[in-house]
LOTIMI-258075 format. One record per residue (C-alpha): residue number from 1; x, y, z. Coordinates in nm, 2 decimals, decimal comma. Last residue first. Example, Ala and Ser with C-alpha at 12.3 -4.5 7.8 and 13.67 -1.06 7.14 Angstrom:
<sites>
   num     east    north       up
     2     1,37    -0,11     0,71
     1     1,23    -0,45     0,78
</sites>
This chain:
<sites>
   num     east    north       up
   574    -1,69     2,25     1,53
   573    -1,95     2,12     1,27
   572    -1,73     1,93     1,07
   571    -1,73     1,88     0,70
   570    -1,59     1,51     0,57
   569    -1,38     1,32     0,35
   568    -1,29     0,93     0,37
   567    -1,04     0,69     0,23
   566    -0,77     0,97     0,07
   565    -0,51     0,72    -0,03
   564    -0,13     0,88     0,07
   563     0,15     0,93    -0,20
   562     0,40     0,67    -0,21
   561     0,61     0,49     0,08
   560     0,51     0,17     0,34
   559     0,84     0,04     0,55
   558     0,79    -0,30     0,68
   557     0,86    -0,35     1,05
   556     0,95    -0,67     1,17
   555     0,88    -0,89     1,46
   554     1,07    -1,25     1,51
   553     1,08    -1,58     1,34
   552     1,28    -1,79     1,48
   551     1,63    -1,89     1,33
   550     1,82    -2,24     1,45
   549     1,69    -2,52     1,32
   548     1,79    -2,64     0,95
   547     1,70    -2,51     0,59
   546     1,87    -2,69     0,29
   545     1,89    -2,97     0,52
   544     1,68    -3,21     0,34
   543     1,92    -3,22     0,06
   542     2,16    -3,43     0,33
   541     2,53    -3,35     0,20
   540     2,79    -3,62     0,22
   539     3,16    -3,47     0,28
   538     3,38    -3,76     0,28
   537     3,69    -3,68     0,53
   536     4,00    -3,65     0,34
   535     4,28    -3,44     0,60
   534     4,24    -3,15     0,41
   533     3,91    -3,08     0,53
   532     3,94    -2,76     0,71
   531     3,62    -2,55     0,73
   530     3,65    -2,13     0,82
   529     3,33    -1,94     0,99
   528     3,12    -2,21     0,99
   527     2,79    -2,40     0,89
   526     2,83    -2,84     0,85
   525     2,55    -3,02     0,66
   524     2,48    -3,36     0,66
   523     2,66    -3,71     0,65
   522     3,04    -3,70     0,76
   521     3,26    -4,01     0,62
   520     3,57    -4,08     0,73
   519     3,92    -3,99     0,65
   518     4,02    -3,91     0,95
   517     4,04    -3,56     0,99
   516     3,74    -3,22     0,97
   515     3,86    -2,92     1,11
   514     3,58    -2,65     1,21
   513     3,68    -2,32     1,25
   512     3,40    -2,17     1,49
   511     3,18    -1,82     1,40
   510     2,88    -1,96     1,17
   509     2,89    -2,27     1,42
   508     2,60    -2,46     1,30
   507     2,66    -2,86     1,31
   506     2,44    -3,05     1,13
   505     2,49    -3,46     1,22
   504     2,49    -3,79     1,05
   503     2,85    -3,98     1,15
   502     2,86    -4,34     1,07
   501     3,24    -4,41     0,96
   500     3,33    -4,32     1,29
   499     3,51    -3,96     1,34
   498     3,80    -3,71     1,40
   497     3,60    -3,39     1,42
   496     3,73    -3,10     1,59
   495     3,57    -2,78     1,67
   494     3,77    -2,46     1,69
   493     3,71    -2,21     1,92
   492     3,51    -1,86     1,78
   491     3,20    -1,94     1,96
   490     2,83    -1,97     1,89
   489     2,77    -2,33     1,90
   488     2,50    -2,50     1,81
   487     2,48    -2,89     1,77
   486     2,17    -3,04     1,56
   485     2,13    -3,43     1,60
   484     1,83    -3,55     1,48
   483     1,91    -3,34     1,15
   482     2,10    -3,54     0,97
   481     1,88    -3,82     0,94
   480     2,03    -4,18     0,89
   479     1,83    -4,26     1,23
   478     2,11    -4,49     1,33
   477     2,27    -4,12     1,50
   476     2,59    -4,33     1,61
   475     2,85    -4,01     1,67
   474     3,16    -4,25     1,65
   473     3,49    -4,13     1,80
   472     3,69    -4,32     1,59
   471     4,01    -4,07     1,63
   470     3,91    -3,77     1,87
   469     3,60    -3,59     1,86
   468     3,66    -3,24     2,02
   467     3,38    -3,01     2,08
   466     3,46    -2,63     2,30
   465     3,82    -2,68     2,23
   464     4,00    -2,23     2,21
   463     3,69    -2,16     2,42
   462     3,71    -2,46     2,67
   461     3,57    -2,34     3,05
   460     3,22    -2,21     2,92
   459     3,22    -2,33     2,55
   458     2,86    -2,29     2,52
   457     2,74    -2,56     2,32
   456     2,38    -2,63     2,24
   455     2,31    -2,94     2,19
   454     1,98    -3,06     1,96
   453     1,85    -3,46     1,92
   452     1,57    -3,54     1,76
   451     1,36    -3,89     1,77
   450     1,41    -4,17     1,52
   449     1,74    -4,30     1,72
   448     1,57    -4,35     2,06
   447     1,80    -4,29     2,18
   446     2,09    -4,08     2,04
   445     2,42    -4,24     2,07
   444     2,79    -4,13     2,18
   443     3,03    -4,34     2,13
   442     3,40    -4,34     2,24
   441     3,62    -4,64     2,04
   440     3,92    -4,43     1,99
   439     4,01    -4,17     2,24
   438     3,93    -3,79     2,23
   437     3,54    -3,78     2,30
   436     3,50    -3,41     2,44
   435     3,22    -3,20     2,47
   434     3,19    -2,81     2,67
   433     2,96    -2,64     2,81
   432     2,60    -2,75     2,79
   431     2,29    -2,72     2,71
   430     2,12    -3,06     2,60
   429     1,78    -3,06     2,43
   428     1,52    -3,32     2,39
   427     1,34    -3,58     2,18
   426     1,55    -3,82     2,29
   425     1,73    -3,95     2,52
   424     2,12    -3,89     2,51
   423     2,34    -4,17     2,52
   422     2,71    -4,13     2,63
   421     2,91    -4,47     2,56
   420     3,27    -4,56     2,73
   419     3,51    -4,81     2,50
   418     3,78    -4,53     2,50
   417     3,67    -4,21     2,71
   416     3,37    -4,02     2,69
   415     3,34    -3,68     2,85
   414     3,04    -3,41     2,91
   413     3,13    -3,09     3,04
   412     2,86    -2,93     3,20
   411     2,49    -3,01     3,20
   410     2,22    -2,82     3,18
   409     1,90    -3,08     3,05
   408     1,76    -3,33     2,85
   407     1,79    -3,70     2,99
   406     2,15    -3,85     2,99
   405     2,19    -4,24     3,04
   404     2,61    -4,33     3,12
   403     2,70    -4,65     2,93
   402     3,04    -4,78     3,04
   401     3,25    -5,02     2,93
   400     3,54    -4,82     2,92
   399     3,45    -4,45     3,08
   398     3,15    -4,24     3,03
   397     3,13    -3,89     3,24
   396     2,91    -3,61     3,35
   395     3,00    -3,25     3,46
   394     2,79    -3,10     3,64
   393     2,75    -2,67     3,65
   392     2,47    -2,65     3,38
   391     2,56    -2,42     3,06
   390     2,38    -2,09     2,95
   389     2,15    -2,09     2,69
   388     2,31    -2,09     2,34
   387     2,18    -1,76     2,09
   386     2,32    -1,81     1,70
   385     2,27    -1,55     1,48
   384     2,33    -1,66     1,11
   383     2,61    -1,49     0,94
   382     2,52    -1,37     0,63
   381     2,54    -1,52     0,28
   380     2,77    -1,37    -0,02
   379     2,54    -1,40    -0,31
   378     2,75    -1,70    -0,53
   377     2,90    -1,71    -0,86
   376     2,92    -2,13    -0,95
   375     3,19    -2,35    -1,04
   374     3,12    -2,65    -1,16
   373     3,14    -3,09    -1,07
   372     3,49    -3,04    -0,97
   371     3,75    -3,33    -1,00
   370     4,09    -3,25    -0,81
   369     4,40    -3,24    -1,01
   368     4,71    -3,13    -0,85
   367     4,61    -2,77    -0,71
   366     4,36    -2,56    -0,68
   365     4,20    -2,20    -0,68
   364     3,86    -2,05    -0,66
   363     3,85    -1,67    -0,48
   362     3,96    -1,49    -0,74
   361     4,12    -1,15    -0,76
   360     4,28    -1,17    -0,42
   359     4,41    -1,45    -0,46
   358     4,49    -1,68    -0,73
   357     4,29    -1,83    -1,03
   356     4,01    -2,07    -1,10
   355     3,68    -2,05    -1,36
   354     3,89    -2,34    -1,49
   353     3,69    -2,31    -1,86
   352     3,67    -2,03    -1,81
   351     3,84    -1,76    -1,61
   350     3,84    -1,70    -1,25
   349     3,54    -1,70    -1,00
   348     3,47    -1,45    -0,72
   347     3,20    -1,45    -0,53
   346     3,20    -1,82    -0,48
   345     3,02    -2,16    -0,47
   344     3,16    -2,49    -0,60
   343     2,89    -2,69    -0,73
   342     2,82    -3,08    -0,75
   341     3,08    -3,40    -0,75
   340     3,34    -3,24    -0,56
   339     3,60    -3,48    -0,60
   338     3,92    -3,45    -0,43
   337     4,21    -3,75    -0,63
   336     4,52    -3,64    -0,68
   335     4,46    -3,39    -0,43
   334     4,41    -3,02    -0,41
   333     4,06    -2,79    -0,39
   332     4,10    -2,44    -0,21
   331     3,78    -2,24    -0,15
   330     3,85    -1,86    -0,07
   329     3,61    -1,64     0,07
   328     3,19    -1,65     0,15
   327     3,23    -1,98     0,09
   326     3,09    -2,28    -0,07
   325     3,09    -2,66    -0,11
   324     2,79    -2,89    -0,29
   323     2,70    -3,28    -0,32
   322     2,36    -3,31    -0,50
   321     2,56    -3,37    -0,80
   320     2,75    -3,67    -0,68
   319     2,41    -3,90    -0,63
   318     2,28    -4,00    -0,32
   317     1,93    -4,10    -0,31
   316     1,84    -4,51    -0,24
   315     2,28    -4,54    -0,08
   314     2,14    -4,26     0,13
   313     1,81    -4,32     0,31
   312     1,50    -4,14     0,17
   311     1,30    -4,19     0,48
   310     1,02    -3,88     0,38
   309     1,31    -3,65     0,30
   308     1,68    -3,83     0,37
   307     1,83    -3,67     0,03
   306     2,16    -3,74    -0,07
   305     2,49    -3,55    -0,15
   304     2,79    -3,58    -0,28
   303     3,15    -3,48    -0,21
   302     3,47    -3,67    -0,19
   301     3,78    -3,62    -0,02
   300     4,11    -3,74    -0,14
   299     4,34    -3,57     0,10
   298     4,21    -3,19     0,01
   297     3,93    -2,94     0,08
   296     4,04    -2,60     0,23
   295     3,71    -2,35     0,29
   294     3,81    -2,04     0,42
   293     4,12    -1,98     0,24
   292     4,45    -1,88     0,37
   291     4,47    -1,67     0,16
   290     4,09    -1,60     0,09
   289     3,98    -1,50     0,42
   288     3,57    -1,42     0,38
   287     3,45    -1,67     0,59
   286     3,09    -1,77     0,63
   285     3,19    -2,10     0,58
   284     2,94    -2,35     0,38
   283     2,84    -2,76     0,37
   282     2,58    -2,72     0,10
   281     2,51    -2,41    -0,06
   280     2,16    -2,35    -0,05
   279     2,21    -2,35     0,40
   278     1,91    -2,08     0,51
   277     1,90    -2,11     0,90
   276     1,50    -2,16     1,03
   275     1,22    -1,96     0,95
   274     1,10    -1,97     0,57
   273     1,21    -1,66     0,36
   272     1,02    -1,39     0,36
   271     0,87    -1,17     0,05
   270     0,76    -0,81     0,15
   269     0,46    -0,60     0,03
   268     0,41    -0,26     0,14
   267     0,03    -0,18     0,21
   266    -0,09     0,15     0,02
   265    -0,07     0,45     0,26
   264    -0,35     0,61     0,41
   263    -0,57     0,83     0,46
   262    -0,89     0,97     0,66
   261    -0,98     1,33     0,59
   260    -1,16     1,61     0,82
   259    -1,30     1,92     0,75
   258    -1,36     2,24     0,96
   257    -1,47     2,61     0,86
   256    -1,50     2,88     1,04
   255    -1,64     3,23     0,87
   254    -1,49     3,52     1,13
   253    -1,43     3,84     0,88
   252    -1,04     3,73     0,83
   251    -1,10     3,38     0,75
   250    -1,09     3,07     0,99
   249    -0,94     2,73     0,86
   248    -0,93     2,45     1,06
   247    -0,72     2,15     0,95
   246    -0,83     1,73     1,05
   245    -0,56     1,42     0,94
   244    -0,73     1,13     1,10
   243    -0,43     0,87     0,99
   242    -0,51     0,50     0,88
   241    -0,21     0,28     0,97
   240    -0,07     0,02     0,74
   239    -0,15    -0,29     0,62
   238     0,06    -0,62     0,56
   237    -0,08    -0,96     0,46
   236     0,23    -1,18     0,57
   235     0,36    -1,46     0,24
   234     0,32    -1,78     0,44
   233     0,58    -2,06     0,46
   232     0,79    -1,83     0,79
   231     1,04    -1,59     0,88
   230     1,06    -1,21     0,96
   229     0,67    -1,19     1,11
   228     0,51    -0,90     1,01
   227     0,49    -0,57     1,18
   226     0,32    -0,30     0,94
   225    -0,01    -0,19     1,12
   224     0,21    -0,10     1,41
   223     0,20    -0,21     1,80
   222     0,15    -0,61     1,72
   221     0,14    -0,85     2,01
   220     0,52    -1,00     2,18
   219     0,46    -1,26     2,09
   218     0,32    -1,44     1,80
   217     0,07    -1,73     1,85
   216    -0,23    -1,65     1,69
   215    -0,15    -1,33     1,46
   214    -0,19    -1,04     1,60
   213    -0,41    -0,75     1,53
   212    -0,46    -0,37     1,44
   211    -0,86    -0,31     1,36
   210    -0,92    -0,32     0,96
   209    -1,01    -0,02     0,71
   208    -1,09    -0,18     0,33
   207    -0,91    -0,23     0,01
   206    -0,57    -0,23     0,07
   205    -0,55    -0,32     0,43
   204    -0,57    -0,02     0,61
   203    -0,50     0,02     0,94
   202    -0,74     0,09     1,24
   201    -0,59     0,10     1,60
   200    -0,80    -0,04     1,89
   199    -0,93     0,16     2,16
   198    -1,28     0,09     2,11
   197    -1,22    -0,28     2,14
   196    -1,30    -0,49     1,89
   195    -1,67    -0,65     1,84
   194    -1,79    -0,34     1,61
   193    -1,57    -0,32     1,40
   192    -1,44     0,02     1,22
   191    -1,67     0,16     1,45
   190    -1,94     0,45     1,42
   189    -2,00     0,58     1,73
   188    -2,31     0,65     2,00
   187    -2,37     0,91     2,21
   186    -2,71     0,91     2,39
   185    -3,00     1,12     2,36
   184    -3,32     1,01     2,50
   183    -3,63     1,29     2,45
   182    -3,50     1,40     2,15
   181    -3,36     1,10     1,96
   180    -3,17     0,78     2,06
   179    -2,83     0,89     1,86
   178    -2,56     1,13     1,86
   177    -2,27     1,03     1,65
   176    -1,89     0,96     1,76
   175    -1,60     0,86     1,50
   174    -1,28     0,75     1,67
   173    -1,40     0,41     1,82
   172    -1,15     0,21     1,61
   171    -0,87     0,42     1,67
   170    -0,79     0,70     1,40
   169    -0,36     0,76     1,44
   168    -0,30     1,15     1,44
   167    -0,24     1,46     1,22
   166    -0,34     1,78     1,32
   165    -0,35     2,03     1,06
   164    -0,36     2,45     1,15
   163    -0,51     2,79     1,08
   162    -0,60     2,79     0,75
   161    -0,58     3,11     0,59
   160    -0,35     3,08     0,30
   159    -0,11     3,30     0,38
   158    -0,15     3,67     0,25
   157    -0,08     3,83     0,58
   156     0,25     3,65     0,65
   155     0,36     3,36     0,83
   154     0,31     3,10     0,53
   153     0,34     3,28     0,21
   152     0,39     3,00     0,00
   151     0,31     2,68     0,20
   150     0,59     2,55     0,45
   149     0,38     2,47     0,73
   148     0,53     2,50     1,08
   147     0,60     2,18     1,28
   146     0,45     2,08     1,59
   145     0,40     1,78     1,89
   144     0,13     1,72     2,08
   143     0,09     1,48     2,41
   142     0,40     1,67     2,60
   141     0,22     1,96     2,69
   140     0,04     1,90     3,03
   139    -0,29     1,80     3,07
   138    -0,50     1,67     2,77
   137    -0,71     1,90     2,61
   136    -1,06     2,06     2,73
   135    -1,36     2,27     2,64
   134    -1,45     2,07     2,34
   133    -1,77     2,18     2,06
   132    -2,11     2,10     2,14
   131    -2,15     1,86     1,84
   130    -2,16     1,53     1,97
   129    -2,18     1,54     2,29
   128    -1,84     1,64     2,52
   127    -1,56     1,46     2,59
   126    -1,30     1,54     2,91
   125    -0,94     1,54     2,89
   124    -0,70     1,61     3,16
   123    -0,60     1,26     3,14
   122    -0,61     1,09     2,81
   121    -0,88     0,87     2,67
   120    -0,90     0,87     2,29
   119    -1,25     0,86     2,16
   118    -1,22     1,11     1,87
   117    -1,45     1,37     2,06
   116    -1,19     1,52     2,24
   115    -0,99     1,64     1,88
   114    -1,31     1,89     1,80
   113    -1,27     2,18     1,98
   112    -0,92     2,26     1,89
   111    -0,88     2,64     2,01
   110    -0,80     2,90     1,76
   109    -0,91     3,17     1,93
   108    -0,68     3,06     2,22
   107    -0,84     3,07     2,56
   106    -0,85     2,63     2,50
   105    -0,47     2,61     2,44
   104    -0,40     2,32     2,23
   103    -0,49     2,47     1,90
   102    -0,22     2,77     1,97
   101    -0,25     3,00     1,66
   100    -0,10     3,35     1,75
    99    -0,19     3,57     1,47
    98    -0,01     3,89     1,40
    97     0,15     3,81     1,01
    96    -0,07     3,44     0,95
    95     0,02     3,11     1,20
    94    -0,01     2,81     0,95
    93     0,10     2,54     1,27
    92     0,09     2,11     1,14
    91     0,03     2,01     1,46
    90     0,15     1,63     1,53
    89    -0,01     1,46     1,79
    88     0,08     1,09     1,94
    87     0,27     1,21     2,22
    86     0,35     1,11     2,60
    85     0,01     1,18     2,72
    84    -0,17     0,96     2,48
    83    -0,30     1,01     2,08
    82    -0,22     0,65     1,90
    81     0,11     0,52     1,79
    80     0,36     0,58     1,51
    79     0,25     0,96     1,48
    78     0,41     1,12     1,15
    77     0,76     1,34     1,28
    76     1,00     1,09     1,04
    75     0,75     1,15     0,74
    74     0,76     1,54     0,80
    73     0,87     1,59     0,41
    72     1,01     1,91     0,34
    71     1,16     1,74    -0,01
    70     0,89     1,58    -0,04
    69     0,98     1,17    -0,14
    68     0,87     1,08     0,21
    67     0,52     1,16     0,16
    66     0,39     1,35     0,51
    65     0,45     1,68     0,30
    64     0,22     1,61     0,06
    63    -0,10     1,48     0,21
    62    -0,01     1,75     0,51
    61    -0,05     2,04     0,25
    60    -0,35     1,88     0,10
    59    -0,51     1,88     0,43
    58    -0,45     2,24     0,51
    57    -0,56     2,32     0,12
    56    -0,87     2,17     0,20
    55    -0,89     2,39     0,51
    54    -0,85     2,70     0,24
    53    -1,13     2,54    -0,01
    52    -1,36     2,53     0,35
    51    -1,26     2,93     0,50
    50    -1,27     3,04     0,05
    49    -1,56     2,86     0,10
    48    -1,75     3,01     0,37
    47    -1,61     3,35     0,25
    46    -1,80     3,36    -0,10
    45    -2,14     3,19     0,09
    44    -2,11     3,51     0,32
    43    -2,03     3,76     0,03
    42    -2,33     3,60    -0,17
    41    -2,53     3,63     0,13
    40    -2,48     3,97     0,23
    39    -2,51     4,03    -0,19
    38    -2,88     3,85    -0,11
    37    -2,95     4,07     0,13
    36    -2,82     4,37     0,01
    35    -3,02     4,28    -0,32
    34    -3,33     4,23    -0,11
    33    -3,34     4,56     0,04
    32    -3,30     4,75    -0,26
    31    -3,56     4,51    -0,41
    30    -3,77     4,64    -0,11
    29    -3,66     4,98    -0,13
    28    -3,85     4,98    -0,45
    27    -4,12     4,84    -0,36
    26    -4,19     5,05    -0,09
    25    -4,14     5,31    -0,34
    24    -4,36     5,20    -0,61
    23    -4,61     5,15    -0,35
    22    -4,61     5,54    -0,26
    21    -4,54     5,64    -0,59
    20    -4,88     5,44    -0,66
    19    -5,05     5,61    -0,34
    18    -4,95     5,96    -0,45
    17    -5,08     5,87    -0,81
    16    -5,37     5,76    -0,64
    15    -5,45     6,13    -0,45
    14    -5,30     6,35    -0,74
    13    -5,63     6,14    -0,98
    12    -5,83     6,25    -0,68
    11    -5,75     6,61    -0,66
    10    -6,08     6,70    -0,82
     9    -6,38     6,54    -0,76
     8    -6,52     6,81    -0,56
     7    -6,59     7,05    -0,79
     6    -6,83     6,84    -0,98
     5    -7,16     7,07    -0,90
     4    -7,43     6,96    -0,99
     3    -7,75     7,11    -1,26
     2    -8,12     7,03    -1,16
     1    -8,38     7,08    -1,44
</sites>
């Protein structure tokens, strides 16, 4: 029988248990590894948001400071127009203790690579593709301005470490993408709409972005989101601008982070009267004199009124109610027998049940024993603006027997004498300097009588006289509406009135004294600065006059405050 030797079998059980300390350890260094790794990552993720939650801050900072209720607001330095050479930029600068943050100098580390991709064309300026970051800004230095933040610790080490906020107007081409795939790549932008111009501002509407527009008809065109129109019968849909606000935030080990907001302001609202000259007083002076007073009514006058809407002539519509007197001072009622049939408007009324009294505490007084319908507090109304195109340089003339033919135009001074007859065709408008009928039996007519009549006065030549109608002078407007014959004047003379028994006029002088004789009767509204009727002319107030000729409608600017709508929010690759 053979026996074997088993010497050689030993060491082998040292052998594997070298080979399993030997995978243990690779193991080992492999979770050691790994851990870095992933605390590499951890620490990387942990400073990529502290670099995005500090951006976010840079936005939040502008949110609240560009409210005009902060008490650092920067409301007044907020772009009113979009990015160009002469402004449009505002910088909102978070420089920490040693840093130098210059986002319009491209050598700076700080560098805005992002703003040329938001569509605006300025020189100097060059866009790149979407996503290679900008290498250029616009030339010079007057495109941007700055202001420093004001967060806690701005300017030190320990400030919040984003870099900077711009804040600028978002056109409607302001958001570029690149489309068309790998082998045909071509920019390509999201638009607000995609039939306006690229250049157009947005504004926000309340509920959705728009483009900037104009309504059809208004000149000059709209240049902010809250023009409106200052007069008119339909309540103006305002918006207001929608502001790219975009921060960059870069942390002390290098992570970048870049985000970008869209907001806005909710629309203001504003309620507009319609266009033309407000009159809710009836015949009015924009005087505030109370001794003497502005409005002086006397000799037996009466007031009423009437209503010549849709041919409503007035013995159909007058009643004494409808008839109403104001001022912005004094009103002084006396006679035996002055009737104001409706309201007597003033600031300041006395005591019931007279509601009168003396100057200065009241502005309502009378004497004798006139007949008032009321007395009622009035809102002191301003004085309209009144613009009269200069006069011609003839004169034309009507004497007895005569009847001179006028067509719209420049004219002079216009004259009728006794028995002598002035027609003016209408429709049309007569610009002229100065009007005088002063004898008995001068007429001037309006022809035909259901078309409208306006004459602007400039009292070129006869400031202190710019219109006198002497006694009888009859102003034969058959049409029994006021308002076919409108005279302007924007003077400080005094405009006389010694009438026919047919006169229908409006005359708006906010600045003239007009004195009223005769004891006639006047039909429609008269607007000026101080009106004398002490002499008993019947005052007869045409309802349909309430608001006459003489105001356009021109541009306004709403004013839009609260706190800002966040309407978009996005991470940018820059």
């Amino acid at each position: 029988m053979t026996s074997q030797s088993k010497s050689r079998e030993r060491g082998v059980a040292l052998l594997f248990c070298l080979f399993a300390l030997l995978i243990l350890t690779a193991i080992t260094t492999s979770l050691i590894l790994l851990s870095g790794t992933e605390t590499s990552v951890n620490a990387n993720y942990r400073t990529e948001e502290i670099a995005f939650f500090a951006a976010k801050s840079g936005i939040y900072e502008a949110l609240d400071r560009m409210q005009q209720s902060n008490a650092n607001s920067i409301a007044a330095q907020v772009p009113t127009f979009t990015p160009s050479a002469i402004g449009g930029v505002l910088y909102i600068i978070n420089s920490g203790s040693s840093l130098t943050v210059r986002p319009w100098d491209p050598t700076n580390a700080y560098f805005d690579d992002e703003f040329c991709h938001e569509g605006y064309a300025i020189a100097g300026m060059t866009a790149t593709s979407p996503g290679v970051p900008c290498t250029t800004v616009p030339s010079g230095t007057s495109w941007y301005t700055t202001v420093n933040s004001n967060y806690p610790w701005s300017g030190t080490s320990t400030a919040i470490p984003y870099e900077w906020v711009r804040i600028n107007w978002k056109e409607n081409a302001s958001q570029s993408y690149l489309s068309g795939g790998p082998s045909s790549p071509a920019t390509s932008t999201y638009s607000v709409n995609s039939t306006g111009a690229a250049s157009t501002p947005t504004c926000w509407n309340g509920s959705s972005e728009v483009l900037l527009s104009t309504p059809t008809g208004v000149s000059p065109a709209y240049t902010r989101c809250e023009n409106y129109q200052s007069c008119g019968t339909i309540t103006p849909s305002l918006s207001t601008p929608v502001l790219m606000i975009t921060a960059l935030s870069v942390t002390s080990n290098g992570s970048r982070q870049m985000v970008q907001t869209e907001a806005a302001l909710n629309p203001p609202v504003v309620a507009i009267s319609p266009c033309g000259i407000s009159d809710p007083y009836g015949f009015f002076a924009y005087g505030t004199s109370c001794s003497p007073p502005s409005f002086d009514i006397g000799g037996n006058a009466f007031v009423d009124g009437y209503n010549s809407t849709s041919g409503g002539t007035y013995v159909a519509t007058h009643s004494p109610a409808q008839g109403s007197i104001g001022s912005n001072g004094g009103v002084y009622a006396h006679g035996t027998s002055t009737n104001v049939g409706g309201k007597v408007y003033v600031e300041n009324v006395g005591p019931p049940p007279t509601y009168t009294g003396a100057c200065p505490s009241f502005d309502f007084s009378v004497s004798g024993n006139p007949l008032i319908g009321s007395v009622a507090v009035s809102t002191p109304l301003s004085k309209p603006t009144v613009t009269v195109p200069v006069s011609g340089s003839t004169d034309e003339s009507s004497g007895h027997g005569s009847n001179v033919v006028l067509v719209p135009g420049s004219y002079r001074n216009l004259s009728v004498s006794a028995g002598g007859t002035l027609t003016l065709t209408a429709p049309g408008t007569y610009n002229v300097a100065c009007i005088t009928a002063s004898s008995a039996g001068s007429n001037i007519t309006i022809s035909p009588s259901n078309k409208a009549v306006t004459i602007n006065v400039s009292g070129t030549g006869c400031a202190s006289a710019p219109i006198n109608f002497g006694s009888n002078t009859l102003i034969n407007n058959t049409s029994g509406i006021a308002s076919n014959l409108q005279i302007n004047y924007a003077g400080t003379g005094t405009l006389t009135f010694t009438g026919g028994t047919n006169d229908y006029a409006i005359v708006n002088a906010p600045n003239a004294a007009v004195v009223l004789h005769g004891g006639a009767d006047y039909y429609g509204s008269i607007l000026a600065n101080t009106i004398d009727d002490s002499g008993g002319t019947n005052l007869h107030f045409d309802q349909a006059d309430t608001t006459i000729n003489g105001q356009a409608a021109t541009t306004a600017t709403a004013t839009a405050t609260g706190s800002y709508n966040s309407l978009a929010f996005r991470a940018l690759s820059y």
